[in-house]
C-alpha positions as CSV (number, residue, x, y, z in Angstrom):
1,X,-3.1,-3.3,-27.9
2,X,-1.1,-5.6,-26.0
3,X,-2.9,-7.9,-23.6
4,X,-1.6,-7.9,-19.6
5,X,-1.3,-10.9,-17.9
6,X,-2.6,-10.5,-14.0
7,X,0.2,-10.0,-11.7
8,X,1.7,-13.0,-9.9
9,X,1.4,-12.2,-5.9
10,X,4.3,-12.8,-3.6
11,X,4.0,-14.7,-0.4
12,X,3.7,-12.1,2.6
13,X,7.8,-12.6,4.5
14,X,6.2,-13.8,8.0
15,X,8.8,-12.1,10.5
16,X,8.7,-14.0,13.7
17,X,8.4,-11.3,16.4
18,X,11.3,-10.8,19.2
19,X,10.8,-11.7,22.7
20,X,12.9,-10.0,25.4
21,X,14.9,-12.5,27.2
22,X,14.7,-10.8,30.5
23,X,11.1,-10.6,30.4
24,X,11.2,-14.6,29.7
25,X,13.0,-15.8,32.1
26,X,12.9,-13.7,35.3
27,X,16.2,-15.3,37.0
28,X,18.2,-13.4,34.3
29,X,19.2,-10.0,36.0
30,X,20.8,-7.0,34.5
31,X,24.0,-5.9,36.2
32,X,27.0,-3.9,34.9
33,X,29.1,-6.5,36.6
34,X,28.1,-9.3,34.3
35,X,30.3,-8.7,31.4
36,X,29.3,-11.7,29.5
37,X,25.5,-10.9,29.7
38,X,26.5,-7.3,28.4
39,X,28.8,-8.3,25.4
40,X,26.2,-10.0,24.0
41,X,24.2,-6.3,23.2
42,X,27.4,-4.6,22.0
43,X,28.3,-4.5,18.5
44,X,31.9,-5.4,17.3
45,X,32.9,-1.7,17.1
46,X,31.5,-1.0,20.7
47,X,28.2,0.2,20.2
48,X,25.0,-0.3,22.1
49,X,22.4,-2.5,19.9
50,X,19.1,-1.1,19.6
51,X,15.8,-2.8,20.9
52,X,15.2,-3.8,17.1
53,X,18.1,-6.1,16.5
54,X,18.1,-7.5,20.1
55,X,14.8,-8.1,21.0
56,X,14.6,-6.5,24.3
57,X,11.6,-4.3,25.8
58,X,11.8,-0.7,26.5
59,X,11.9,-1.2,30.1
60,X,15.3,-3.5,29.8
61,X,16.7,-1.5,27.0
62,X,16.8,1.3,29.3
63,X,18.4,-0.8,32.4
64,X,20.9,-2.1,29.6
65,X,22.1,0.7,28.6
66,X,22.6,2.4,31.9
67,X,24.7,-1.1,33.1
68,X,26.3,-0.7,29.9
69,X,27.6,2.5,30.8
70,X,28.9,2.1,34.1
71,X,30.7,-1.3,33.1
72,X,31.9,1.4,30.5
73,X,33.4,3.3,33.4
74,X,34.7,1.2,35.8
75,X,36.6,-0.2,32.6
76,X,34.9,-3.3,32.5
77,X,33.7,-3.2,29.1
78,X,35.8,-1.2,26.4
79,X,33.9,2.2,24.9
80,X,36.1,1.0,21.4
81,X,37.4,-1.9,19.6
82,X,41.4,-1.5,19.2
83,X,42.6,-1.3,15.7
84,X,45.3,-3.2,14.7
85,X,48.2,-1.5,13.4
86,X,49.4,-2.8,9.7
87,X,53.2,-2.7,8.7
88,X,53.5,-0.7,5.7
């Protein structure tokens, strides 16, 4: 019979947990009108991020996305990204 050897263990991946920025720091407020504040939770194609890749609560992700909606409207933010047109 062949003889095992015992299995080498891996080190556990420590994932360092996600703190909502507007819970943080209170001054920070969530407006439609803030464009730059709202970029930064919209993906390049124009998407809303979700609460695992940005960090935020459930209570902000909620207030996000509504802002992110009416800056939507009023044509502050774009729904899309434009596509470029190639020359063929």
């Amino acid at each position: 019979m062949e003889e095992r050897k015992p299995a080498a263990r891996r080190k556990p991946i420590v994932v360092k947990k996600r703190v909502c920025r507007f819970c943080n720091d209170k001054n920070v407020v969530i407006d439609y009108k803030s464009s730059e504040l709202l970029t930064s939770f919209i993906s390049e194609r124009g998407k809303i991020l979700p609460r695992r890749l940005t960090g935020t609560c459930a209570r902000h992700q909620r207030a996000l996305t509504v802002a992110i909606k009416r800056a939507r409207i009023l044509a502050l933010l774009p729904f899309t990204t434009v596509k470029e047109k190639l020359d063929l």
